[in-house]
PASEBA-1860 file (N, C-alpha, C; in nm, 3 decimals):
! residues 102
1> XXXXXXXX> 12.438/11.652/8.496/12.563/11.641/8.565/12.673/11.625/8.461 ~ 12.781/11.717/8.456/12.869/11.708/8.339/12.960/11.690/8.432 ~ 13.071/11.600/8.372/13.195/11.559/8.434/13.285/11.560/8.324 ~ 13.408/11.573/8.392/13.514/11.634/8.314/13.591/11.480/8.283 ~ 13.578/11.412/8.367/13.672/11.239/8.327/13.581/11.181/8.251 ~ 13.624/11.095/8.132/13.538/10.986/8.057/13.493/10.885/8.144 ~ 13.371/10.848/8.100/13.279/10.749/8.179/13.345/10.611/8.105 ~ 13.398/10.484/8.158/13.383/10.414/8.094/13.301/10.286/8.106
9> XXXXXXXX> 13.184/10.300/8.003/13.050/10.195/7.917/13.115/10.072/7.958 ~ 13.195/10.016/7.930/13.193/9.887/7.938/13.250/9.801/8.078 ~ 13.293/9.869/8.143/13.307/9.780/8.288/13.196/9.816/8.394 ~ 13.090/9.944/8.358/13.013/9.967/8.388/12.895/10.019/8.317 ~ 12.824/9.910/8.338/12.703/9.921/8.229/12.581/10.014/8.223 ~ 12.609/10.054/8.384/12.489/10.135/8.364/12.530/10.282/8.455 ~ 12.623/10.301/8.339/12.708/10.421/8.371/12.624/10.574/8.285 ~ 12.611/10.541/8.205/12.480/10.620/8.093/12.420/10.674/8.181
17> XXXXXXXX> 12.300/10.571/8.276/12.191/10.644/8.289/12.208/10.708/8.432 ~ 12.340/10.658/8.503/12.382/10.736/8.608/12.442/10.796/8.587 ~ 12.495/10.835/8.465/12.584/11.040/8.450/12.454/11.086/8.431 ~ 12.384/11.034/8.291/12.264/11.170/8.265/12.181/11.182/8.359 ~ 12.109/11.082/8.455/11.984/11.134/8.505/12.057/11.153/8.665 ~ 12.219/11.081/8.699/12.232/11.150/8.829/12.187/10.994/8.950 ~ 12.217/10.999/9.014/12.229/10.883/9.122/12.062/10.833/9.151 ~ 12.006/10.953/9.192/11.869/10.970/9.260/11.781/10.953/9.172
25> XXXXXXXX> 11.809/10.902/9.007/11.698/10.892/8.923/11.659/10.743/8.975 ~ 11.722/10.660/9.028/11.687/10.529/9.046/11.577/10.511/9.134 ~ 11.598/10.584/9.264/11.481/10.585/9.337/11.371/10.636/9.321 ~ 11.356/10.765/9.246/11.205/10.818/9.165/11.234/10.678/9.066 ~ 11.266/10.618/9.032/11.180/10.505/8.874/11.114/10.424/8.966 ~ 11.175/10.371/9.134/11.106/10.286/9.196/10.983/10.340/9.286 ~ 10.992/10.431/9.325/10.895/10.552/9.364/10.772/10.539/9.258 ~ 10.798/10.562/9.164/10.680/10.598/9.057/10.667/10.466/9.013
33> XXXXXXXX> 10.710/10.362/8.997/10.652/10.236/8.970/10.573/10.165/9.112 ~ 10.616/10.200/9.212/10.564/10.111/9.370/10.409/10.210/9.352 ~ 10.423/10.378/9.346/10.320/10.429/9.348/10.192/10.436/9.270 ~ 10.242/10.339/9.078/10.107/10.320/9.051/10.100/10.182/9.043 ~ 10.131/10.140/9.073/10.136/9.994/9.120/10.020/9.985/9.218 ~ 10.069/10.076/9.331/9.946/10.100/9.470/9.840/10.190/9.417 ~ 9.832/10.224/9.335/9.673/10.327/9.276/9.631/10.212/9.154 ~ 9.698/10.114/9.104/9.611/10.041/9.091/9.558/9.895/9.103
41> XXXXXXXX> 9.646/9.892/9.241/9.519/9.772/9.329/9.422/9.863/9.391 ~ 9.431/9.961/9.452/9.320/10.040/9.509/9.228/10.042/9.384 ~ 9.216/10.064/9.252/9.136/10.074/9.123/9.058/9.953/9.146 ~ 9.118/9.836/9.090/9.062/9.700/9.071/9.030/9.659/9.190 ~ 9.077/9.694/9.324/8.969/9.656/9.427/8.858/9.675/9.382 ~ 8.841/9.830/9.410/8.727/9.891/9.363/8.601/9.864/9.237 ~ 8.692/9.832/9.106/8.640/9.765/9.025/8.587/9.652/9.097 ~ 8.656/9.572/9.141/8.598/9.424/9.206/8.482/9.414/9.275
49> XXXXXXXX> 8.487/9.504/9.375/8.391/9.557/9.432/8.278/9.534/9.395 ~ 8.252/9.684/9.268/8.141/9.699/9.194/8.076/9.555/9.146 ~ 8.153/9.473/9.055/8.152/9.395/8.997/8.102/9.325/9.089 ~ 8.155/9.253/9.201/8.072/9.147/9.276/7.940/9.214/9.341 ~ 7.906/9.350/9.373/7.740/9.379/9.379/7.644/9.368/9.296 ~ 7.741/9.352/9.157/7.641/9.348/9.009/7.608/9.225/9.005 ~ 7.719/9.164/9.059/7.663/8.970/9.055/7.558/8.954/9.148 ~ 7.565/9.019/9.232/7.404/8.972/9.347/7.338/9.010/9.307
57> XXXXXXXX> 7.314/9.123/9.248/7.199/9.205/9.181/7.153/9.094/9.102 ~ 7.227/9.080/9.018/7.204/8.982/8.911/7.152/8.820/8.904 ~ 7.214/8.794/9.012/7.179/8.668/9.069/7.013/8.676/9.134 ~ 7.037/8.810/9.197/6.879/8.815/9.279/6.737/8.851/9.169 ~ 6.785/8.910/9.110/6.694/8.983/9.035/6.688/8.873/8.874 ~ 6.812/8.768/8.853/6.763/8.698/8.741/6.761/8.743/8.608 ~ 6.848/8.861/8.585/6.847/8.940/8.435/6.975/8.844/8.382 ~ 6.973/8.949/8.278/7.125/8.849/8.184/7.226/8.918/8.191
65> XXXXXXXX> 7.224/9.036/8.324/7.342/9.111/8.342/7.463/8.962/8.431 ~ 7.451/8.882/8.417/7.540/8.786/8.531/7.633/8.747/8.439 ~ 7.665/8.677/8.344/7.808/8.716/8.248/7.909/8.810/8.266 ~ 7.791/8.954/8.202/7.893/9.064/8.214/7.926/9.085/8.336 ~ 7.891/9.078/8.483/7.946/9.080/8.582/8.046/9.053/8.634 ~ 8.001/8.830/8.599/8.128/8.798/8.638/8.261/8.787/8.521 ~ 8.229/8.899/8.418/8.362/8.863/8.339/8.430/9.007/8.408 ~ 8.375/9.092/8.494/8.371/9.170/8.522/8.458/9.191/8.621
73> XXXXXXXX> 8.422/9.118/8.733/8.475/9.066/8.808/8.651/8.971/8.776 ~ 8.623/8.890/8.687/8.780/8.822/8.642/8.833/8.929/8.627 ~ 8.773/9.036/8.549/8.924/9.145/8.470/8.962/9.210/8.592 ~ 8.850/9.249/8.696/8.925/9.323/8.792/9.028/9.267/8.900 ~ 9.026/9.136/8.877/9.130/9.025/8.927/9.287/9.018/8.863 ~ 9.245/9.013/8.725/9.339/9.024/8.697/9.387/9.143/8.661 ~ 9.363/9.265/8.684/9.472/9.377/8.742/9.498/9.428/8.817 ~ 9.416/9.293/8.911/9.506/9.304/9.074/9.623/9.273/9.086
81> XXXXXXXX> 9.589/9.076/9.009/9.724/9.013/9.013/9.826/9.151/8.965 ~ 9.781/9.148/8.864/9.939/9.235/8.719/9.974/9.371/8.884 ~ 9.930/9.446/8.926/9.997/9.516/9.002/10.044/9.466/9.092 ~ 9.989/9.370/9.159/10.091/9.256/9.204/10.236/9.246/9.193 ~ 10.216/9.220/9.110/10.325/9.142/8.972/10.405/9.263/8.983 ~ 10.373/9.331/8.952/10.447/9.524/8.937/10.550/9.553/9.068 ~ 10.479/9.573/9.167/10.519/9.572/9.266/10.634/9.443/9.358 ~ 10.601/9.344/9.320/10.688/9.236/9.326/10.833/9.285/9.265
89> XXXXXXXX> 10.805/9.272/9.144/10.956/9.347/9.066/10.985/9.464/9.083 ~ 10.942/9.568/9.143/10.963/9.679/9.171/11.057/9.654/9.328 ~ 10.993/9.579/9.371/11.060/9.504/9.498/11.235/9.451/9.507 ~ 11.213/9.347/9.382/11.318/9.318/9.370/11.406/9.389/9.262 ~ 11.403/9.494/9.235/11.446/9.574/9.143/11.591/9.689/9.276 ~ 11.479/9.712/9.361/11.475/9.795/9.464/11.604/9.722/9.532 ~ 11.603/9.534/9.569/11.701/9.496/9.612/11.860/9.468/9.529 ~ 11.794/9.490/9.411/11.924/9.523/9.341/12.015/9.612/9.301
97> XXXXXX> 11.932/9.737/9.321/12.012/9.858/9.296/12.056/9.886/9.446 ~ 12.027/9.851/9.561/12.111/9.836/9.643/12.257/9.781/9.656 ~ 12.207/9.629/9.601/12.324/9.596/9.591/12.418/9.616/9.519 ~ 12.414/9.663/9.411/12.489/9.707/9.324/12.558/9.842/9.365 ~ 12.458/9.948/9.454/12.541/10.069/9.509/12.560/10.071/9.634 ~ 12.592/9.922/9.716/12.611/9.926/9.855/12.782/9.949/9.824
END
């Protein structure tokens, strides 16, 4: 988007990335952050999943796979939380560029 009046940077700060990328870049950054955000809690479910059948296995059957399971299990927790976390600020990211272009 080329415009013929000077932008001016300093009473508006985020004047940059709304000449070059254009109004609508804001909602694809929240688009594409909400969307892998949601592909990966669906992941670490999944991971989790696995992980807690390996613990029964493991538990039932008595091998020394039960460690790696349940560390297995934590990690897929914690990139539940972290997309969580993603999505949270993607959230409130979302309520700010509202307000800022209401």
């Amino acid at each position: 988007m080329v415009r013929n009046n000077p932008v001016d940077f300093k009473s508006n700060p985020h004047a940059e990335l709304h000449t070059a990328a254009g109004p609508g870049c804001y909602n694809r950054l929240m688009t594409d952050a909400i969307g892998t955000a949601l592909g990966g809690l669906s992941t670490s479910a999944a991971q989790f999943q696995k992980a807690a059948e390996n613990v029964v296995k493991a538990t039932q059957k008595g091998t020394d796979d039960l460690p790696a399971a349940i560390v297995d299990s934590k990690t897929s927790a914690y990139g539940y939380k972290a997309n969580i976390a993603v999505l949270k600020t993607a959230d409130k990211m979302m309520g700010s560029l509202l307000d800022m272009f209401a």
